[in-house]
C-alpha positions in Angstrom: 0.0 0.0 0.0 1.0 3.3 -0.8 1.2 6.1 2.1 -0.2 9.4 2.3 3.5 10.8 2.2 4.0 8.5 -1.2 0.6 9.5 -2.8 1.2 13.6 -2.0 4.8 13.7 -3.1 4.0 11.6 -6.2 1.5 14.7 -7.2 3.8 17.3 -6.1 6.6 15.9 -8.0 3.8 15.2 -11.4 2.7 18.6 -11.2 6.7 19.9 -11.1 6.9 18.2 -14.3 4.1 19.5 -15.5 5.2 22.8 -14.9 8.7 22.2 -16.2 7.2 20.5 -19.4 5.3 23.7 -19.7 7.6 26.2 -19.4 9.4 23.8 -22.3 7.1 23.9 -24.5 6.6 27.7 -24.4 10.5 28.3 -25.0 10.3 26.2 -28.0 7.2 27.6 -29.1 8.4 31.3 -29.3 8.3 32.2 -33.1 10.8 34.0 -35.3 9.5 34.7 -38.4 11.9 35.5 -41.9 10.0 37.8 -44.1 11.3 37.4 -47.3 11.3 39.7 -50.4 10.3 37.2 -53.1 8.7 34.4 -54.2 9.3 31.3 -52.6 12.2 29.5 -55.1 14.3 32.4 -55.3 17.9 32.5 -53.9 16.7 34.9 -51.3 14.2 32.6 -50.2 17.0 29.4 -50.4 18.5 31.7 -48.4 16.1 32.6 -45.3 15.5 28.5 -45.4 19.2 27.3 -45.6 20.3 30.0 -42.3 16.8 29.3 -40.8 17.1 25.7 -39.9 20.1 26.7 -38.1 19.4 30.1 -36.9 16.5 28.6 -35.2 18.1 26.2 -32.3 20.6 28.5 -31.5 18.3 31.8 -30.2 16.1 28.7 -28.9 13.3 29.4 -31.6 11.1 28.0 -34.3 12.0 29.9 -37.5 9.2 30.3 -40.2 9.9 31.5 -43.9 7.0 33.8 -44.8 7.3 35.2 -48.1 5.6 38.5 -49.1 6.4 39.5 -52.5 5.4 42.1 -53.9 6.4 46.0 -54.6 10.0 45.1 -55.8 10.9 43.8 -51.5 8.9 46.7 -50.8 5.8 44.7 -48.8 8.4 42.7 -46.9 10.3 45.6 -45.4 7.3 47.7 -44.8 5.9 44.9 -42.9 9.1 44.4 -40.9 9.6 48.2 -40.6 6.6 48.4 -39.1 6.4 45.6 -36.7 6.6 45.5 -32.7 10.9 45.5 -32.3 11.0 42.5 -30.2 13.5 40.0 -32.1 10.3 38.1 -33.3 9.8 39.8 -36.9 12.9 39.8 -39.1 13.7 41.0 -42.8 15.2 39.3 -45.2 16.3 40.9 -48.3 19.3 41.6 -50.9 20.3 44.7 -53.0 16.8 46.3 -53.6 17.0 46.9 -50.2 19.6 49.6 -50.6 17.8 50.4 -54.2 14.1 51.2 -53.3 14.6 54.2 -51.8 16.2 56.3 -54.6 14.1 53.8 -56.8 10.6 54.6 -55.8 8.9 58.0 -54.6 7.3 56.6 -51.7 8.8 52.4 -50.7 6.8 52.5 -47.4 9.6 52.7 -45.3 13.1 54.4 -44.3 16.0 53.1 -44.8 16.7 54.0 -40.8 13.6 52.2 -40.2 15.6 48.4 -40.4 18.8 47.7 -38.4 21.3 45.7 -40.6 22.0 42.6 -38.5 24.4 40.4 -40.8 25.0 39.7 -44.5 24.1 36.1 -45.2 25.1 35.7 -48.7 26.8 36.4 -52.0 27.3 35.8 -55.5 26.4 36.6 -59.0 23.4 36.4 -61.1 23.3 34.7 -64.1 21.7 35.0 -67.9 19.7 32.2 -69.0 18.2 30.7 -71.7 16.0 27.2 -72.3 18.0 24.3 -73.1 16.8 24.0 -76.3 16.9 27.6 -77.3 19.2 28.5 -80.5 21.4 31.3 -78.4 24.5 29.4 -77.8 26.6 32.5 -76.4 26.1 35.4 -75.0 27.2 37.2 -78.3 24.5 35.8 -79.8 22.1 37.4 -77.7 23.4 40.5 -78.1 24.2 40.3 -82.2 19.9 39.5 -82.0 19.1 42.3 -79.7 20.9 45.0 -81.1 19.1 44.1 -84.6 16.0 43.6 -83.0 16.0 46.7 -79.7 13.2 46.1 -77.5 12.0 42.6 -79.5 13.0 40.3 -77.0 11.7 39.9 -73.8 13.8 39.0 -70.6 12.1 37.8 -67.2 13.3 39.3 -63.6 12.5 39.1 -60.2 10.9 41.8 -59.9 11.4 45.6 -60.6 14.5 47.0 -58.6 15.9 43.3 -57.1 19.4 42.1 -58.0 18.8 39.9 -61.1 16.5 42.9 -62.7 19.8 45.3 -62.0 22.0 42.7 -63.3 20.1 43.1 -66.7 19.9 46.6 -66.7 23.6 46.8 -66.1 24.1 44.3 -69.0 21.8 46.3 -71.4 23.7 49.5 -70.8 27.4 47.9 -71.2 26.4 46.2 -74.1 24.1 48.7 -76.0 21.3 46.3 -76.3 17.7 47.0 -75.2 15.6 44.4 -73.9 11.5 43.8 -72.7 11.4 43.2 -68.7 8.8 41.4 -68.0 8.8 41.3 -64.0 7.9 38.5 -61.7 7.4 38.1 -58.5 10.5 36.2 -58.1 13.5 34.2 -59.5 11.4 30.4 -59.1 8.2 31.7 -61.3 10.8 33.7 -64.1 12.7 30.7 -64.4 9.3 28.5 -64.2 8.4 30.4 -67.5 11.6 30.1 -69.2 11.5 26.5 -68.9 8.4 26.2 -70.1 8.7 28.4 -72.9 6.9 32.1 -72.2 9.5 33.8 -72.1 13.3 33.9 -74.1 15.6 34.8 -71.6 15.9 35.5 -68.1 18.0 37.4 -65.6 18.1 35.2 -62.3 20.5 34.8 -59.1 23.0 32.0 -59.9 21.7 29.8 -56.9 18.5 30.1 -58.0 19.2 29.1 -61.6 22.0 26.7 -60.8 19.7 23.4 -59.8 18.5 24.2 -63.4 21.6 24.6 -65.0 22.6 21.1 -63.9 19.4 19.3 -64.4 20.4 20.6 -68.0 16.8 22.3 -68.1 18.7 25.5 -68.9 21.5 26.7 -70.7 23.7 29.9 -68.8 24.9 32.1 -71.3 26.6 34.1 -68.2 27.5 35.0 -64.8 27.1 38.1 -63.4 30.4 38.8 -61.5 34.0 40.4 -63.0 35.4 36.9 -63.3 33.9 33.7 -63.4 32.4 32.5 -60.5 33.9 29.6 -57.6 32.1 26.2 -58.4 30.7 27.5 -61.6 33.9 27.9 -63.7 32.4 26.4 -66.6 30.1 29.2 -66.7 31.5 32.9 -68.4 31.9 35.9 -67.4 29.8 38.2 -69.6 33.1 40.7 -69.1 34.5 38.0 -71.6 32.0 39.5 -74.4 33.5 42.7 -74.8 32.4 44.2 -71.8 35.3 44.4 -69.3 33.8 46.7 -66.4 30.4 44.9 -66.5 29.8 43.1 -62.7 27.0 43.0 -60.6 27.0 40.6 -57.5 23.9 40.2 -55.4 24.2 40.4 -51.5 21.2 39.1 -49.0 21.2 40.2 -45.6 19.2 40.0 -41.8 17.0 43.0 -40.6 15.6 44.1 -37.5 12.9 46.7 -37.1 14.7 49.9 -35.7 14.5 50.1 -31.9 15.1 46.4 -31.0 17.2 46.0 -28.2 21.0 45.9 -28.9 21.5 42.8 -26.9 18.9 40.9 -29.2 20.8 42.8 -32.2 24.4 41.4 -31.1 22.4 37.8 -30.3 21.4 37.5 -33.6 24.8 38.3 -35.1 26.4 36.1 -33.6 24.0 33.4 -34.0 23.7 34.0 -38.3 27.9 34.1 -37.9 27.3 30.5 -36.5 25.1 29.4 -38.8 26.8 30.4 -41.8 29.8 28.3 -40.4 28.1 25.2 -40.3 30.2 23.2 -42.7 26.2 21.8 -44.2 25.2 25.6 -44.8 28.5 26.2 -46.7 28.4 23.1 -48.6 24.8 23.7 -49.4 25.1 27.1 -50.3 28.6 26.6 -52.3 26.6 23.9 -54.2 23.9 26.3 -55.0 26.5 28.6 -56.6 26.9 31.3 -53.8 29.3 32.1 -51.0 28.2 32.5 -47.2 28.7 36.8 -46.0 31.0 37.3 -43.9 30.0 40.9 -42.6 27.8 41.6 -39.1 27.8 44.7 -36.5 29.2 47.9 -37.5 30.9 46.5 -41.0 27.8 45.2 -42.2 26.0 48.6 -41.3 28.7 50.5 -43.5 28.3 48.2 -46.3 24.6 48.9 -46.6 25.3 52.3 -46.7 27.9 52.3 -49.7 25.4 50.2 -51.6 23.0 52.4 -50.6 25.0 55.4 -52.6 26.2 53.4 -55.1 22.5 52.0 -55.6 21.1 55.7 -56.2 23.7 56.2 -59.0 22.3 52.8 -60.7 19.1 54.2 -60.6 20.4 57.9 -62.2 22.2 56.3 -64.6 19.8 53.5 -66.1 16.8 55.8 -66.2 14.7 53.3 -64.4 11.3 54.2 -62.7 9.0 52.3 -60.4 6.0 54.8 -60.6 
């Protein structure tokens, strides 16, 4: 038989469990969540996945990818902008971050409005065509396009986002002009390409590059001043008589202006970690990019460089979002 003592310290100790099972449950239940610029299938998106799964366990979260395209990143960073600055709503985006203000007359938010937390990623985007389609080179695209300016369409992620820059860019240093037809990210511009809609496409390298070697596409060329790590096979479109053409996309972590600095260093630390995970690097090397490397302050001036540099893009190509 069991005593009284037995029987009330049995409950006592049950009900310390249930309290400590509890109180477990609600730190694993706390919610980060990843806006994300684009579409889902994007390297921004591969991106905000690939850190997430790691990012996650180490702040002693659950980390969910929510993606709110739309308005060239614009949606995603007005929604983080404008969120309650406790750690639990986070931005992540790539050039058109630094872009949309000089870019747009009114982006919904302030540059001052996000805290640059870390730069997650880099590399070049990349000029593609079907498999089957009868540009072999990159000359040939341009020998068509100057004969035929403004006869062939290209697809892009979207007004003001890396791979649409990279086109621009590409179209100004080789005298060419092209149709953008914009999309609400790299995954349904490359979608279309495959199937046929569409000619051409600008699109990050790691979101083309699953593509590329399923041999569904062809890459005519990268992005960056010399060809790329792990994608050597792939030239440089400075090879085509255009030796000062690069653009390389960067994505980065936000937090809304006015969360706390500790959370701020916490999180820096915690994407530094995760980008050192030998999987992340392998994953993302494999995808055609390179893990960032900048947090804190160096991060912080970066953005603002790109941020002047970004304004002079926008000047120079003539482009307007309203």
């Amino acid at each position: 038989m069991y005593s009284r003592y037995a029987v009330h310290k049995g409950i006592v100790a049950g009900f310390i469990a249930c309290l400590i099972l509890s109180a477990t449950t609600a730190v694993q239940a706390r919610t980060i969540r990843f806006y994300v610029v684009v579409a889902a299938g994007g390297s921004v998106d591969a991106m905000a996945r690939i850190v997430g799964d790691k990012f996650g366990p180490l702040v002693d979260a659950t980390v969910v990818v929510e993606n709110k395209p739309g308005g060239g990143g614009n949606v995603a960073s007005q929604t983080v902008a404008k969120s309650v600055p406790d750690g639990n709503s986070l931005l992540i985006s790539a050039n058109n971050h630094t872009l949309n203000p000089s870019l747009f007359k009114d982006p919904g938010y302030q540059m001052d409005e996000l805290i640059p937390i870390a730069e997650l990623m880099r590399g070049p985007s990349v000029i593609v065509v079907p498999a089957n389609s009868s540009y072999c080179s990159l000359d040939q695209l341009i020998s068509d396009a100057k004969s035929r300016p403004g006869a062939i369409p290209f697809g892009a992620a979207g007004i003001g986002t890396p791979s649409h820059i990279a086109a621009e860019l590409f179209m100004l240093s080789a005298g060419i002009k092209m149709e953008a037809i914009q999309y609400r990210g790299s995954g349904p511009s490359l979608g279309d390409l495959v199937g046929g809609q569409i000619p051409v496409a600008s699109s990050s390298l790691v979101a083309a590059m699953p593509m590329i070697k399923a041999g569904k596409l062809r890459a005519l060329a990268v992005t960056s001043a010399k060809r790329w790590p792990g994608a050597e096979q792939i030239p440089a479109a400075a090879e085509f008589g255009m030796p000062d053409y690069e653009h390389v996309t960067w994505i980065g972590l936000f937090a809304p202006k006015g969360t706390p600095a500790e959370i701020i260093t916490q999180y820096g630390r915690a994407a530094r970690l995760a980008l050192s995970n030998p999987d992340v690097q392998r994953r993302v090397a494999g995808l055609g990019g390179e893990v960032g490397t900048l947090e804190g302050d160096a991060f912080k001036q970066f953005i603002q460089d790109d941020y002047a540099e970004a304004s002079k893009i926008v000047k120079l190509s003539g482009m307007k979002a309203d």
